[in-house]
C-alpha positions, 0 to 999 in steps of 0.5 A: 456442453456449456455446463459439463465443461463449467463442472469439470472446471470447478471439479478441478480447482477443488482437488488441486492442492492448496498449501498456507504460510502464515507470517507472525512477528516476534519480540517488536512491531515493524520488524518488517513482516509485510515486506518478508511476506512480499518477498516470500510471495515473489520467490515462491513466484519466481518458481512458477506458483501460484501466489496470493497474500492476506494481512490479518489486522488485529484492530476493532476498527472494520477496516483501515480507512478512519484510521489516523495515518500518523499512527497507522500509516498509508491507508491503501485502496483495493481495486475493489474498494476496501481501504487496507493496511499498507502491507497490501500496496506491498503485496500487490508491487511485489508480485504484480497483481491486484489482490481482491477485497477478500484478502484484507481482515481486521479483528473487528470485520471477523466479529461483524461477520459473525455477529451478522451470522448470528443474527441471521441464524445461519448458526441455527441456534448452537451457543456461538462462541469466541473459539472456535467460530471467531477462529473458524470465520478467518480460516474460511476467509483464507481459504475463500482467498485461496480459491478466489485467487485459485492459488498454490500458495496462500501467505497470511501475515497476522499482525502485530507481534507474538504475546499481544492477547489482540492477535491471540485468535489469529494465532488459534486459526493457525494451529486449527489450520496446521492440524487439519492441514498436516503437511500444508501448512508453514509458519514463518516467523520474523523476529529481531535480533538485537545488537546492543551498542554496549555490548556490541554482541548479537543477542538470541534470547528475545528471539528464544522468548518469542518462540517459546511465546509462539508455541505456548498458542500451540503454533510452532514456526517452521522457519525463523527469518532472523532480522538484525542490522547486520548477516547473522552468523552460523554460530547464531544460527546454530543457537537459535535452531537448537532452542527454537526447535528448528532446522539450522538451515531454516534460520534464514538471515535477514539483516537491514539492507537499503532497498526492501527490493533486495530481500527476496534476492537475499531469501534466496541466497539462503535458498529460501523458497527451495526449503519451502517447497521441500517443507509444503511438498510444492514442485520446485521448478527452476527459479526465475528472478532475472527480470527483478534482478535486472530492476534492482540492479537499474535501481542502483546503476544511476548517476544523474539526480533528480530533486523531488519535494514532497509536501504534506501534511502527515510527517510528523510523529513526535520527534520523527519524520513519519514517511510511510503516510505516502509510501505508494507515492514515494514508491511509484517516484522511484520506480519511474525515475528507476526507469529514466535512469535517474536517482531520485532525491526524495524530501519531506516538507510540511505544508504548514511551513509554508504559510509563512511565504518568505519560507517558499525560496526553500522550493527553488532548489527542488526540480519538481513539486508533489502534493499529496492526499489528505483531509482537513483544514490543517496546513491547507495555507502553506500548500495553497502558497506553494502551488501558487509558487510552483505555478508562477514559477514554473517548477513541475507540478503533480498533485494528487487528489486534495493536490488536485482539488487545491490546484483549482482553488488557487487557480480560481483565486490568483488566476481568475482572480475571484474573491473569497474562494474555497472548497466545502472542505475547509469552508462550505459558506464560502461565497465561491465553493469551487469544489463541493462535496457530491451530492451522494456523499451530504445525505452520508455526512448527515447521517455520520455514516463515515466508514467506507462511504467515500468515492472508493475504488475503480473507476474509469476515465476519458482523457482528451485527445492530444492532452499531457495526460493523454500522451503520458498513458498512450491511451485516451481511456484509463481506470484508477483507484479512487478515495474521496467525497469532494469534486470540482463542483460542476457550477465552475467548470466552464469559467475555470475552463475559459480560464486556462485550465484544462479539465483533460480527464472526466468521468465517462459521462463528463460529470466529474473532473479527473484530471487538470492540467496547463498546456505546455505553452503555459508551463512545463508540467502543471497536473493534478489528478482526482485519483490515487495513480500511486496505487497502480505503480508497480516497480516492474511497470513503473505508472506513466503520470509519474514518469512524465512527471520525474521527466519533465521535472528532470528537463526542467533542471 
């Protein structure tokens, strides 16, 4: 019986209709596709379907974890373990689910793939060629997608921008897919329509280039989402449909807005996700986005504030203040203080101001103090001073993965009081290593083999009874995504203990140190986690470490 009822099962998820939309961005990079693909998975949501999302990266790079952030942006970490594009973490906060490794390509994971297909003859000896079995592999990746997530609705946004010859065979999936596919497949592209000052006129012909660009790869879009600083008007809208080859009401006006979390409710205003469903053949139930309304509504009914200062290392670019190096963080502060009723008053600072101690009276105004991941020796100082400074002060502290790792070497060093203390990080023949590489990681490092050897993914946790983080989540056993090599080394433990600093979360077996955290009768919130809780906070389900930590940085005003 067993058996018969897995057949009919699997018989069933092969005949159900399956229906793609690829997202392609024309006439400039960060126009905004990641967060047009979210909000199109969430409408589509919203109408009872089924929904999963693929980024396509054009880059050689296998995956997105030796990537500088600085030109990248926030590396994202997947349940399953894959460090990702930030355009996952968007997806998985819009509609609320944890996406599988399968979801996220680059151009050079593809070519592995195929490389390693050869090698194995499961080509069986045929010429492979760049089209059509590199075009090939991403299509049946997308629908390996598709069916892991047994998804109504598969959205792929292919990164990069129309003409660029790196996404030119993501472009070639596209039109193979809608010619195999007719009636299943959607194209939607998300262009810009510039407004120059000079002229002070919105203009088409960017946006008219593009798709001409578009439809010489053989892909012609199905809806253009025209992104402007401001709502285009229906005389643009006319314009762009006539030369674009286009229904009029399929130019959807996507102007700049101050919350990305507003989008889906402006998609449908134009009744976005009604158009999609007609194009596809999708049933088109009732649309429900109360519970989302009711968040962005809360998000801007607040009063008090509460000042959050962030500290890292990543926020330079040039003469620009790169803040999507930490967009799970900032995200996942403002969804608990959403929650509080609070706005939070986010500022950026570079922990290398502060090795110059005269600039930490800068933290007095801040309610709350977070320092974030990362890797290396540059600013290390300045963070060091300024956990020593919140401490000492009794400002709220959250410090996340290196944040953690620091937390205890200032402590090891102002509190204990030892000499000459650090981590195998920044200086390994230091005569007190309070956190060291783990033992599996120093055979990886002495062979150079970096990509996707860390600490990464899901992992669970045991949380000591009656600990602040323990009655933050209201459990005593969690699982979060981690992404590191360096651990509280076991050899200090105890002494650090014996210190006053409460190791609250430890792995299953109690071998590695989760969490760190001062008892309430020494300060008002001091915790430092190993792992990344940002990338579980969903704006629907704010995380609890954040909450307590927005809360106790409010009481502490």
């Amino acid at each position: 019986m067993a058996t018969k009822g897995t057949t009919k099962s699997a018989s069933k998820t092969r005949s159900k209709k399956r229906s793609y939309i690829f997202v392609v961005g024309g006439v400039m990079s960060g126009v905004g596709k990641g967060v047009a693909s979210s909000s199109i998975a969430k409408i589509l949501q919203a109408r009872g379907l089924t929904v999963t999302a693929l980024k396509i990266d054009p880059y050689i790079n296998v995956d997105a974890g030796t990537m500088n952030p600085t030109e990248h942006g926030e590396v994202f970490v997947l349940q399953g373990g894959l460090e990702t594009d930030q355009d996952m973490g968007n997806y998985e906060r819009f509609i609320g689910v944890d996406i599988p490794d399968i979801n996220y390509m680059t151009t050079g994971s593809v070519y592995q793939t195929v490389i390693q297909k050869e090698r194995n003859l499961e080509y069986k000896g045929k010429n492979v060629q760049v089209v059509p079995d590199v075009p090939l592999e991403v299509i049946r990746r997308i629908k390996h997608a598709a069916e892991v997530a047994d998804a109504d609705v598969t959205i792929t946004e292919i990164g990069g921008t129309i003409g660029e010859y790196e996404n030119i065979l993501f472009l070639e999936a596209v039109r193979m897919m809608k010619g195999e596919m007719p009636g299943s497949v959607a194209v939607v592209m998300v262009s810009y329509l510039p407004v120059p000052g000079s002229l002070g006129e919105m203009k088409t012909k960017p946006t008219q280039h593009a798709s001409r660009t578009l439809n010489s790869a053989g892909v012609f879009a199905d809806f253009i989402l025209a992104r402007a600083p401001i709502a285009v008007d229906k005389k643009r809208k006319e314009k762009i449909a006539r030369f674009c080859n286009v229904q009029p009401d399929h130019v959807i006006s996507a102007p700049d807005v101050k919350s990305i979390y507003d989008v889906p409710l402006n998609f449908e205003r134009d009744k976005l996700s009604e158009r999609i469903c007609s194009v596809l053949n999708l049933p088109c139930k009732k649309s429900n986005l109360s519970t989302w309304k009711r968040f962005v509504d809360r998000s801007k009914d607040t009063h008090d504030t509460v000042q959050i200062a962030v500290v890292g290392k990543y926020f330079s670019s040039g003469d620009f203040v790169l803040s999507d190096v930490y967009i799970s963080i900032l995200e996942a502060i403002k969804y608990s203080a959403y929650k509080l009723g609070l706005k939070p008053e986010i500022t950026y600072l570079s922990s290398q101001d502060f090795e110059n101690k005269k600039n930490l009276q800068k933290l007095k105004k801040f309610d709350g103090v977070l320092i974030p991941g990362g890797f290396g020796t540059t600013g290390i100082q300045g963070k060091l001073n300024v956990i020593q400074y919140v401490r000492e002060n009794k400002i709220p502290y959250f410090g996340i993965c290196y944040g953690m790792q620091l937390a205890v070497v200032e402590f090891a060093q102002n509190v204990l009081k030892l000499k000459q203390v650090s981590t195998a990080e920044i200086d390994p023949t230091a005569k007190h290593v309070v956190v060291d590489i783990m033992p599996e990681q120093k055979e990886k490092l002495a062979k150079k083999d970096m990509g996707g050897t860390m600490r990464l993914g899901e992992y669970p946790a045991v949380l000591a009874k009656g600990s602040i983080a323990a009655k933050a989540y209201g459990a005593t056993t969690i699982s979060e995504r981690h992404r590191h090599r360096y651990e509280v080394s076991p050899d200090y433990i105890t002494e650090i203990s014996s210190g006053g600093l409460i190791f609250s979360g430890t792995s299953p077996d109690g071998r590695l140190m989760e969490i760190a955290e001062l008892p309430p009768s020494k300060h008002p919130f001091f915790l430092g986690v190993q792992f990344h809780p940002e990338f579980h906070a969903r704006p629907l389900d704010p995380h609890p470490l954040f909450t307590a930590f927005i809360k106790a940085s409010y009481e502490s005003k």
